[in-house]
N, C-alpha and C positions, 0 to 999 in steps of 0.2 A: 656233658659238654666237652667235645674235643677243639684245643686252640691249635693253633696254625700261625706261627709267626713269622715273617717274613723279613729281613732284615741286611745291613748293609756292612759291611767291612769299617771296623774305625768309626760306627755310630756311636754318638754318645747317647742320643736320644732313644736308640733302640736299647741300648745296656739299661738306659732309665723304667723303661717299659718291663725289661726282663724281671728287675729288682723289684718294681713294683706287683709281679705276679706272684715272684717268689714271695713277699711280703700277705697276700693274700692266700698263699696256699694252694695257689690255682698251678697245675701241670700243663706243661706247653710244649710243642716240638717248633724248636727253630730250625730253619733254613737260610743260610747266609746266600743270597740272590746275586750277588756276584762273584760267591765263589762252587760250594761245594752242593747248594742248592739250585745253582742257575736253570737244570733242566725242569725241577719241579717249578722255581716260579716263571719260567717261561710258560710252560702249559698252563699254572695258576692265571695267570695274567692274559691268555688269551681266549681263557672261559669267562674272563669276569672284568675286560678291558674296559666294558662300558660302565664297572661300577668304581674305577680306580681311576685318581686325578693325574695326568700327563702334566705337569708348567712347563714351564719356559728349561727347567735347569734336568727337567727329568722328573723320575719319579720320585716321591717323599716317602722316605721309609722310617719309622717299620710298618707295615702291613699286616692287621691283624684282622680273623676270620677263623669264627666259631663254630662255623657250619651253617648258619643263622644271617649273621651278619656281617658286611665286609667293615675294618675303617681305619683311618691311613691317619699316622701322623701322629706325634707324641701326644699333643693336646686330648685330639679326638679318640684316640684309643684311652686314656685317662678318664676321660669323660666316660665313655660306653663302661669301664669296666666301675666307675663310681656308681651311676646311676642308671645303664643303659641308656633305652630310647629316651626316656625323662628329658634329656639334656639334649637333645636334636635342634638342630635352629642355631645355638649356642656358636659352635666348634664348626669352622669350614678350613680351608685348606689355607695354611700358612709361605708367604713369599720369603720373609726375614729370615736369613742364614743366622748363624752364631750365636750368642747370647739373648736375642730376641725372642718373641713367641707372637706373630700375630692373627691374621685370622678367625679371631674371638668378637661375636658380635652379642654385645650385653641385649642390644633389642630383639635378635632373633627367634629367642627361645619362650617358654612360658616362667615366667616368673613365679608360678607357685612354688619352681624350684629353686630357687635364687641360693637355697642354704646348700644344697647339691653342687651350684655351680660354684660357691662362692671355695669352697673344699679342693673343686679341682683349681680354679688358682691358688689356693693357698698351695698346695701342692707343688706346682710349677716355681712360686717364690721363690720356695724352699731349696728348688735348687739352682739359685740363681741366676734365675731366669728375666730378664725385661721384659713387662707385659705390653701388647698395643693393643685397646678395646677399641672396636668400632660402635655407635650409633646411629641412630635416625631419630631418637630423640624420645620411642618410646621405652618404658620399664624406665623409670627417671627413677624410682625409689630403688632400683637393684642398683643401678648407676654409683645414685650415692652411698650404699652399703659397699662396691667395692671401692670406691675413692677412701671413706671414712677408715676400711682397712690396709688403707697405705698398697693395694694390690695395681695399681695403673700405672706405670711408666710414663705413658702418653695417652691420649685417646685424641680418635679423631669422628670428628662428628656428621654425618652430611647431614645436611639442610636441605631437605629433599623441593622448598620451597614456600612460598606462605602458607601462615597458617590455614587460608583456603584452598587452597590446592593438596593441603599432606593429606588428607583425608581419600579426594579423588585419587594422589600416585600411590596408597597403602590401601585403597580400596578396602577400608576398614575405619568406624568412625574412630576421631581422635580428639583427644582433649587438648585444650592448646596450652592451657596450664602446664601439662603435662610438658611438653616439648620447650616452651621456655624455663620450666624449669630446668633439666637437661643442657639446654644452652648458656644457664649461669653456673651451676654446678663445672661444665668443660672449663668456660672461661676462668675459674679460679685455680688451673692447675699450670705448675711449670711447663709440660710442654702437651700442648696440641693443638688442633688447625680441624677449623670449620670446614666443609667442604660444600660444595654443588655439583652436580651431573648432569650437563648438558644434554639430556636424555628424551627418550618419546612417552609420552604420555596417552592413555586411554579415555580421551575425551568422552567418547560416550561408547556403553557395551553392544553389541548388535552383530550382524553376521553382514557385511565384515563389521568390524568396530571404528568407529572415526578417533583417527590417532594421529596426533602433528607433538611436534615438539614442544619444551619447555623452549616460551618466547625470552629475550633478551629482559621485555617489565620483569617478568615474570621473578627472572633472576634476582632484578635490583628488589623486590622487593620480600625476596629471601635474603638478603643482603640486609636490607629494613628489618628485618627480624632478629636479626643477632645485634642489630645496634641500639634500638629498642628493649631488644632483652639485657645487655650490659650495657645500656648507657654510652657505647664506646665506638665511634669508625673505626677503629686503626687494629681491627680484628685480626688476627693470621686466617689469612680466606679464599680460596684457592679456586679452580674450575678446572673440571675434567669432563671432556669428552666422551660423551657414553659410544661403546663397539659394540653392536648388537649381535656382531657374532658372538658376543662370551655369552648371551641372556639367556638367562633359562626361559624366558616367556618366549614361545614359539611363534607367537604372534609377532613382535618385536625384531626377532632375527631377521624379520624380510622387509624391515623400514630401511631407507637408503642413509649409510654414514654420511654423515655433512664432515665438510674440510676443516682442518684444523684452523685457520686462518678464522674461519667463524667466529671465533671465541672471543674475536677482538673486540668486537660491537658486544657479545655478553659483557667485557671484562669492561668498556665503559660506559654501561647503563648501571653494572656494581658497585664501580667506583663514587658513583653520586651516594652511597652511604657507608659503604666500607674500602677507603681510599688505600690500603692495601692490598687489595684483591690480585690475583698471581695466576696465567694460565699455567695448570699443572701439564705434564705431558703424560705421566702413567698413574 
């Protein structure tokens, strides 16, 4: 297996990566991509632009590639090189600069590896890193095994909506046990914030499929659920505007954005159980 690293001037996350090869024994050829590498990962990156994440700030580096597999990003490359594909679903692309690490979604992955995943944050701890986990409420037992190891900073949770409807937007049955548990577990940590996604939903499957949004009840009574599950209105509980250009569901991308302003009529039919509720903006 020939590595390929790709990396940035004054990284510290990429030095993190290097360390950690060395530490495994594994040989690697770095390329510093903005300086003495730039022409390799220009041509690198315009063979393989559709498998490398663009944000907002640029590209995340380091950038690592085996011949096999490409994967971008201190977390994710940690990940690939603990467990490989095992850990997929797990590790997506992180927005948090600095001492953060977010990106990390405890429900996306298969939990038979939890002890896999649970190694690559310890790992990240270790070097002083703040963890952000995201869920949807399922894998509630990996949840609690990373809380119980002090590994969470924050977490934040969406509420994808009632308990009758998560099943319909995950399109995958779901226990509801499961997901209230998840939402007492969050609710007992110093910081984190429930979420909603003002998003479209696949009413029924069919060619086309009939898809209308998550209505305003609908909201309040994903709102009902987290108050129901702690006992509590006065949630930190927030609403964000789903942009179907980010979605991976290609169906999805061609439903039309509603106006921000929309959110006002969501944010007071949530308020009738969590009188907190806060239209987010990103």
């Amino acid at each position: 297996m020939s590595i390929t690293l790709f990396t940035a001037t004054g990284c510290v996350r990429c030095r993190m990566v290097r360390q950690f090869l060395k530490e495994r024994g594994l040989t690697y050829r770095d390329h510093d991509a903005l300086g003495e590498g730039k022409e390799a990962f220009r041509s690198f990156y315009q063979a393989n632009r559709q498998k490398i994440y663009r944000g907002a700030d640029g590209i995340e580096f380091p950038l690592y590639c085996d011949g096999d597999v490409i994967r971008q990003g201190l977390p994710g490359v940690i990940a690939h090189l603990v467990a490989g594909p095992s850990l997929n679903g797990f590790f997506t692309h992180g927005r948090k600069p600095g001492q953060w690490i977010d990106g990390i979604d405890v429900s996306g992955g298969d939990p038979a590896y939890g002890e896999e995943f649970l190694e690559v944050l310890i790992y990240l701890k270790k070097q002083d890193f703040k963890i952000q986990i995201d869920t949807n409420g399922l894998n509630a037992d990996l949840l609690a095994s990373v809380i119980d190891h002090k590994l969470a900073d924050c977490v934040i949770m969406e509420v994808k909506g009632s308990l009758d409807l998560y099943g319909l937007i995950l399109q995958q049955p779901v226990d509801s046990a499961e997901i209230e548990k998840s939402i007492i577990l969050v609710s007992k940590l110093s910081e984190y914030r429930f979420i909603t996604i003002i998003a479209p939903i696949v009413r029924q499957p069919g060619d086309p499929p009939e898809v209308s949004y998550i209505t305003p009840e609908e909201v309040a009574q994903a709102a009902k659920l987290i108050k129901t599950a702690t006992g509590d209105n006065r949630q930190p509980y927030g609403l964000r505007l789903f942009d179907p250009k980010t979605s991976d569901d290609e169906g999805l991308r061609t439903c039309e954005a509603l106006n921000q302003s929309t959110l006002f009529k969501y944010r007071t039919q949530a308020r009738k159980h969590q009188f907190k509720t806060e239209i987010m903006k990103d």
